[in-house]
Phi, psi and omega in degrees: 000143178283154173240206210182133152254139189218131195265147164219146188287083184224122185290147173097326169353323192292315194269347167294116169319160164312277197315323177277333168300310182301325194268321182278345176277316179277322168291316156358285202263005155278331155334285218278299156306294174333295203286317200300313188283341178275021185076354169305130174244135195207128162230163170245135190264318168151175206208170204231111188233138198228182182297310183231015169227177149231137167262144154215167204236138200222145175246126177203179149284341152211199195261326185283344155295346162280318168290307183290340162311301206290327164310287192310325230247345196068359175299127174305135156221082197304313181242162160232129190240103175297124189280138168273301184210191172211192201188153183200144160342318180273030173267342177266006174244009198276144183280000000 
């Protein structure tokens, strides 16, 4: 399944309270049950909070199920980027 980064803009990210992070985690993942039941398969994978974006990493079938998440959730998702591959330090030891 492809996955996907996704940027999203929210000034102040940094600065979000445990509770308010925990409350954008749980409409996620009511979203995310919505779309799963409507037969859509979308996972979230996990996310990144910086001073003024969060980035996350989303497993789905294309960028427009990942844009209606983000619609539905009320969530921004200013760029959506399909990840080709990835690479980590044990990639300069793979034969």
């Amino acid at each position: 399944m492809p996955q996907f980064l996704i940027e999203r803009e929210i000034p102040g990210a940094g600065k979000l309270s445990s509770d308010e992070l925990k409350g954008i985690a749980a409409k996620s993942n009511g979203v995310l049950r919505e779309l799963n039941h409507s037969g859509k398969d979308i996972q979230w994978v996990h996310s990144y909070v910086t001073g003024d974006k969060i980035f996350c990493v989303y497993n789905g079938p294309n960028a427009e199920v990942i844009r209606e998440h983000a619609f539905k959730g009320g969530f921004p998702a200013n760029k959506i980027i399909e990840v080709k591959r990835t690479i980590s330090p044990i990639t300069a030891e793979i034969g």
